[in-house]
C-alpha positions, -999 to 999 in steps of 0.1 A, spaced: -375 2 381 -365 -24 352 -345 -9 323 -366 -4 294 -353 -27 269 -370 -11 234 -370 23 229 -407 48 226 -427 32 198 -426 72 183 -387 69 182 -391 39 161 -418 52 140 -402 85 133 -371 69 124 -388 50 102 -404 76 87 -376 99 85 -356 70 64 -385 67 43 -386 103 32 -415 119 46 -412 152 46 -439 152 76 -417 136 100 -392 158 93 -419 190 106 -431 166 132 -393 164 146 -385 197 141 -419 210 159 -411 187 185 -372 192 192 -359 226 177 -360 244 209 -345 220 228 -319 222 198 -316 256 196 -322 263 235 -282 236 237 -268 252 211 -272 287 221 -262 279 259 -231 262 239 -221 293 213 -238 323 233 -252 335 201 -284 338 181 -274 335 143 -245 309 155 -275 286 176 -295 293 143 -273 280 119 -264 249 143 -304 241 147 -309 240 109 -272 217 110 -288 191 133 -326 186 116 -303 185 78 -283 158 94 -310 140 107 -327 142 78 -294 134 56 -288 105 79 -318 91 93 -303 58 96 -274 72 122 -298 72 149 -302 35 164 -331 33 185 -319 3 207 -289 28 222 -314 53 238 -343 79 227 -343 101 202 -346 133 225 -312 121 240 -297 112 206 -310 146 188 -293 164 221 -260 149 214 -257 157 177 -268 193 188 -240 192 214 -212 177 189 -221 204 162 -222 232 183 -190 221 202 -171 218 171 -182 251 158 -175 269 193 -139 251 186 -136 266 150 -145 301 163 -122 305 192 -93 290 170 -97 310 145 -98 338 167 -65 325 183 -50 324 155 -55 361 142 -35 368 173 -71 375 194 -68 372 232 -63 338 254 -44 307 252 -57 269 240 -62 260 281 -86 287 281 -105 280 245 -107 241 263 -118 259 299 -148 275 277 -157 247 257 -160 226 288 -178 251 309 -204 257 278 -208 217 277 -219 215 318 -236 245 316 -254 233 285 -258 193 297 -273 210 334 -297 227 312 -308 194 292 -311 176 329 -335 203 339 -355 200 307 -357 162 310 -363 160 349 -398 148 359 -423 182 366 -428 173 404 -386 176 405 -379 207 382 -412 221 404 -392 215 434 -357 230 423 -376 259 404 -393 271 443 -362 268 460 -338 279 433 -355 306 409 -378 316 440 -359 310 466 -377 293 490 -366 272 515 -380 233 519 -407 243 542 -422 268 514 -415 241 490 -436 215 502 -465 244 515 -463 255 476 -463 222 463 -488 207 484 -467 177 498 -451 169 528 -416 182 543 -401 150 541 -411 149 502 -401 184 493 -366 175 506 -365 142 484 -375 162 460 -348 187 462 -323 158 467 -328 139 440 -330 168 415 -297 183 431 -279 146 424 -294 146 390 -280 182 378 -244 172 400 -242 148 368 -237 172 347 -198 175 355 -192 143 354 -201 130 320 -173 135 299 -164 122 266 -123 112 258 -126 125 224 -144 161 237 -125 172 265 -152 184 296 -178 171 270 -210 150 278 -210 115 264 -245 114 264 -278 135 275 -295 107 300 -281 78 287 -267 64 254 -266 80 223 
């Protein structure tokens, strides 16, 4: 499959938009994106008002700074996922060193250990979001429902041989989430899919 070379005509638009002002696009964004924001950011911070505060962060930036976005460096979806990431990262990193330093329990190593576990756990959960239906299908029968690749495919309606390529594929895909990482976010993804 060739690379696609310009981004969604929608990303463009709604960029376009979005640095024009319209309040529209702004609702249009939000409608489309703020649970995948919120869904990151809560995996990120394990907490409601926290995830909440991040998800009104991201859509002020991008409305702020419309212009940060540069469609020819991947979508939109990938480049609101990162911001969300950033923010939320930063804030979990404010938070436990604050908490540090009022003398709360654990070390720096472990305040890293948490941000990069939060980071995999939320990137893994981006992957699954993103993957095509007939893959998150597959992984959701034999993970969440634990059946085995025989049930799979009978569930599914395809073949043996398919179900298992199925399951393959998706496996590979979420086995990326550990091994993005960014130099300046320690454990970090660099990107959600591609780049952002």
């Amino acid at each position: 499959m060739a690379k696609r070379e310009v981004p969604l005509r929608w990303d463009r638009k709604m960029q376009q938009r979005l640095a024009r002002g319209e309040a529209a696009a702004l609702g249009e964004l939000y409608d489309r994106f703020a649970s995948l924001v919120h869904g990151l950011a809560h995996r990120v911070l394990d907490d409601e008002r926290a995830a909440d505060h991040i998800t009104r962060d991201v859509f002020a930036h991008v409305w702020e700074h419309p212009d940060a976005y540069d469609p020819r460096q991947g979508p939109l979806r990938t480049w609101v996922a990162t911001l969300t990431h950033r923010l939320a990262v930063q804030r979990l990193r404010a938070t436990e060193t604050a908490a540090l330093a009022r003398g709360g329990p654990g070390t720096t190593e472990e305040l890293e250990s948490k941000v990069r576990h939060a980071s995999v756990a939320a990137r893994a959960d981006y992957i699954v979001q993103s993957m095509p239906a007939p893959l998150r299908a597959a992984l959701e029968l034999a993970y969440f429902q634990r059946r085995d690749y025989r049930q799979t495919a009978a569930d599914l309606g395809v073949t043996e041989d398919e179900a298992r390529r199925r399951l393959r594929l998706g496996l590979q895909l979420l086995s990326t989430a550990r091994q993005a990482t960014s130099p300046d976010t320690p454990g970090a993804p660099s990107g959600y899919g591609g780049a952002a």
